[in-house]
N, C-alpha and C positions, 0 to 999 in steps of 0.2 A: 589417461584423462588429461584433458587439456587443463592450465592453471586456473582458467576462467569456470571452468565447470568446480573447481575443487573450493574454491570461492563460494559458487555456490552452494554445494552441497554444504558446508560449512555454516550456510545462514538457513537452511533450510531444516535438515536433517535433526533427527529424536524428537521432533515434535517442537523443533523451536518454530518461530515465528517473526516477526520484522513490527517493532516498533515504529510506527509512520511521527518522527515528530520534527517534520519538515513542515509546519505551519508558516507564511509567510507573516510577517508582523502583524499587518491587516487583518488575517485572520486568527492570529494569535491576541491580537487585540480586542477580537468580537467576543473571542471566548472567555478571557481577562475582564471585561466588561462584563459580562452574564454572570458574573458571581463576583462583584464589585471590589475587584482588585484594579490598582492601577498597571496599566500595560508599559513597565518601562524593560528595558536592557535586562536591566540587575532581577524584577520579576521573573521574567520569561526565561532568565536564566535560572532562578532561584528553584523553581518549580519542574523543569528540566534535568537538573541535576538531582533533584530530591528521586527521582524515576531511574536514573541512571546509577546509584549510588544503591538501586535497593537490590534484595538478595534473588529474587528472578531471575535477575539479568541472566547470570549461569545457566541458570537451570532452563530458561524459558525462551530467551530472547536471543536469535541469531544474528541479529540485522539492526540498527539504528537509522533512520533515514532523517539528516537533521535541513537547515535551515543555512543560506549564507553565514545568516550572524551570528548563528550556535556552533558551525563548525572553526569559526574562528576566535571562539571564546576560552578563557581561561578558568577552571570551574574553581570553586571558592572552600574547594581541596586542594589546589595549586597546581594540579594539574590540567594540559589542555581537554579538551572537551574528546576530541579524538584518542586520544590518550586513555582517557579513563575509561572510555566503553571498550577499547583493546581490552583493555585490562582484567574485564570481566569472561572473555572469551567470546564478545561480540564483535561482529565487522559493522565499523563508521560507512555508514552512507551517505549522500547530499544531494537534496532535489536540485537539478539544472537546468529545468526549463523556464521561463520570465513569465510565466502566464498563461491563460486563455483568452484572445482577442477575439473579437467581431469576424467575419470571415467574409471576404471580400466577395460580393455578387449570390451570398447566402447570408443577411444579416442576423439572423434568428441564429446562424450557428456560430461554433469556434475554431478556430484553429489557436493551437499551441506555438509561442513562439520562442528565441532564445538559441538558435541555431548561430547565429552572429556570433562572433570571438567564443565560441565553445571549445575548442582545441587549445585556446591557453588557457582557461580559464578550468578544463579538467587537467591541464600539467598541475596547475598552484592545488587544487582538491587533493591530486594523488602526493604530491607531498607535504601536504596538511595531513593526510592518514586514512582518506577517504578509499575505497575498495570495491564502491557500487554506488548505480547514481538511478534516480526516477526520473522521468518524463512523464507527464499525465495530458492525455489527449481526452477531452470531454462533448461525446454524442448527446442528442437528445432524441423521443419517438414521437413521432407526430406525422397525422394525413400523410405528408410529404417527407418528412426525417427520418432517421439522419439521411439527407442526400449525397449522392455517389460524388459531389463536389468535398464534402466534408469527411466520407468516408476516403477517399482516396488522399486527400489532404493531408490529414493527421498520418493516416498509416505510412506515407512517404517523408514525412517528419521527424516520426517514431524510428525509421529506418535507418535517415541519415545520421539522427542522435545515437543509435545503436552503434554506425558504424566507427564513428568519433569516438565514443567510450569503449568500444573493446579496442582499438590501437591505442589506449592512453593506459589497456591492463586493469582497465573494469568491469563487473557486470552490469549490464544496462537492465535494470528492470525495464519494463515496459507497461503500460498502465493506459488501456484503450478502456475508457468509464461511458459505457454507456449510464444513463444518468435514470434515478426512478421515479423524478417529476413528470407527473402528469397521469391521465386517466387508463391507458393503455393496460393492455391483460400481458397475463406472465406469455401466452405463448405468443404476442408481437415482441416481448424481450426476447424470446430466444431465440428468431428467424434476424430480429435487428444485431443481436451481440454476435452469433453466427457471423453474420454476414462481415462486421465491421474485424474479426479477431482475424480470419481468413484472410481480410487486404491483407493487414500488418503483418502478417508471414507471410504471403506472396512479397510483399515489398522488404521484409528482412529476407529472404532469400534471394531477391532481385539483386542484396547490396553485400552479400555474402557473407552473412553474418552467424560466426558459430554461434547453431541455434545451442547446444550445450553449455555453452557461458550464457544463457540469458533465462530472464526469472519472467513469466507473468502473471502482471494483477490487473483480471477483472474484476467486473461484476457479478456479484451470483444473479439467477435469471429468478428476476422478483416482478410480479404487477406493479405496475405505477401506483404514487401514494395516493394519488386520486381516485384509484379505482374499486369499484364496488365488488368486484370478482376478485379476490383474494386469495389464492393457497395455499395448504397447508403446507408443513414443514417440510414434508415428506416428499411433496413434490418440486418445491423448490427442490432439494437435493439432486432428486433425478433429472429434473431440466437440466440442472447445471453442471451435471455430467454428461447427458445429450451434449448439451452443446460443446465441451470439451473436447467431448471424443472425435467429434466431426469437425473440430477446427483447429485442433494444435499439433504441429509433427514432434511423433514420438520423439525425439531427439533431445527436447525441453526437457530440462532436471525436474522443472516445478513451479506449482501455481501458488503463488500468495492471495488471496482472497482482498479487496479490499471490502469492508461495511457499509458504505455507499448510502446512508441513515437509518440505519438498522439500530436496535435496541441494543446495549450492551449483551444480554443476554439471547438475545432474538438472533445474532450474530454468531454468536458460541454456538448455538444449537443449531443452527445450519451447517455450520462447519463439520461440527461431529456426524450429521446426518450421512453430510456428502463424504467425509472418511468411511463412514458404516458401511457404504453402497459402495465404494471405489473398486472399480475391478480396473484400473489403467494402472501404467506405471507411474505416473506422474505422484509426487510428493507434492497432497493439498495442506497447503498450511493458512497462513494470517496475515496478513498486512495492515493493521488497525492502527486508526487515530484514536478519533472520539470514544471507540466502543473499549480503547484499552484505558484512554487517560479520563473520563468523564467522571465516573465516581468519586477517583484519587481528587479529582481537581476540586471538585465541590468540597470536600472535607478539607483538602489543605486551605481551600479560601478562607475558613471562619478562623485559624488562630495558626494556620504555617506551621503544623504538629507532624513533625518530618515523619516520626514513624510508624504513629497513623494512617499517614498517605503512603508512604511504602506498602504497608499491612495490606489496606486496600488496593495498592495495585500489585501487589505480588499475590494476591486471590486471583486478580481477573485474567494477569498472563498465565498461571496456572492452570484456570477452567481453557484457556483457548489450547492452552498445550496439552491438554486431555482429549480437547476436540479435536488438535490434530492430528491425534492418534486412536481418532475413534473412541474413547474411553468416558468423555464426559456422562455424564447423569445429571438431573434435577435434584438427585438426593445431596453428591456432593457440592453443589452450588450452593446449596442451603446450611451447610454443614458450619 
């Protein structure tokens, strides 16, 4: 096994799962805003560490994926930020890429950017304690999208970042989001996510990227939120193993799901669906924001009650890590 692959397996395996609390402040600030906290440093860190400090982390959580300004924080245990999720037997992550821009002669689309001084700027992460990093490329579907301007864009992006982060001895997650705004049925998600997951490994093979040291997170294959044709759970599941099967070489250790505005629980139960159905090799796990920290955050907003909000979120990394071993039920969510 290569080191890169032991890496991963290490944030994947027993059912753990990857904590996404790489929020950029802007968006850590909408969220801080929606439950009427103010969004300063000492917050954003107050409320991050209350997650990192709870008793999950062991049991639950492989992976951390934080923020420039979180992985360069000192937590208010005195220890560094990186530091302290070692500590728990999770690997520190750090989102690296600067964005989703406008996309030049496609305006309606994005490309991800952030490829500029990326080579020092993953030396200072890896000796900060960092040991895997994300890139998030974001599609849309529409008449005409995602067009092969944008699909080949991002995936050659995703490639180059991959190739930068494994010579600096990281896992490159990979994170090609087709996105579930708009009217569109689950089966234009699966012909579009197909089609976009397939660049991104033609172009990480192009750049000779041990696909074994790399993690991906899509989307599960969902209708758009506009849409009046909706599926059940069920089939969610099986699209989004169709399209797995026909798009990722067996060589990948494993898929992190992200939630992509999924219900906290709506989230969970798909995931367990598509553990239930898995006949590949791949280890389906989690990579959640919203659907891990949403509950915890509304209850710490009304009085900062650290171990109430732990409580709550070491239920919710619990239910995912049941779901990523098949295991979940509706009885014990309720429980």
């Amino acid at each position: 096994m290569s080191e890169l692959n032991t890496i991963a397996l290490k944030i994947l395996s027993n059912g753990k799962g990857i904590l996404a609390a790489d929020e950029s402040n802007g968006t850590m600030t909408k969220r801080l805003d929606s439950v009427n906290i103010q969004s300063s440093p000492e917050n954003r860190l107050l409320f991050r560490e209350t997650l990192f400090a709870s008793d999950s982390m062991k049991d639950c959580i492989g992976g951390v994926i934080l923020f420039d300004e979180t992985i360069n924080q000192t937590s208010n245990y005195g220890k560094t930020i990186p530091a302290m999720i070692s500590e728990t037997g999770a690997v520190p992550g750090i989102k690296v890429d600067t964005g989703a821009k406008d996309l030049a002669n496609s305006l309606d689309e994005k490309i991800t950017e952030g490829l500029d001084g990326l080579r020092e700027r993953l030396k200072k992460y890896y000796e900060l304690g960092a040991r895997f990093t994300k890139w998030r490329g974001v599609y849309i579907i529409g008449e005409k999208y995602p067009s092969k301007l944008a699909i080949n864009s991002n995936a050659h992006a995703l490639a180059r970042y991959s190739a930068l982060v494994q010579e600096s001895g990281m896992v490159p997650i990979v994170e090609p989001e087709v996105l579930m705004d708009g009217e569109h049925s689950a089966e234009d998600c699966l012909i579009k996510t197909s089609e976009v997951i397939k660049k991104c490994f033609d172009e990480l093979i192009i750049h000779k990227i041990d696909l074994s040291g790399v993690i991906l997170k899509p989307n599960m294959i969902l209708a758009g939120n506009k849409s009046k044709n909706k599926i059940p759970n069920e089939e969610v599941a099986s699209k989004t193993l169709e399209c797995l099967k026909k798009s990722v070489p067996n060589e990948v250790p494993g898929i992190a799901f992200l939630s992509g505005g999924q219900s906290e629980v709506e989230a969970t139960e798909n995931l367990n669906l598509i553990n239930r159905n898995n006949d590949t090799n791949f280890i389906m796990t989690y990579s959640y924001g919203r659907a891990l920290q949403q509950s915890a955050l509304k209850f710490w907003s009304k009085d900062k009650d650290i171990k109430g909000t732990q409580n709550i979120f070491n239920h919710r990394a619990k239910m995912n890590t049941l779901a990523a071993q098949g295991k979940w039920s509706k009885e014990l969510e309720n429980k």
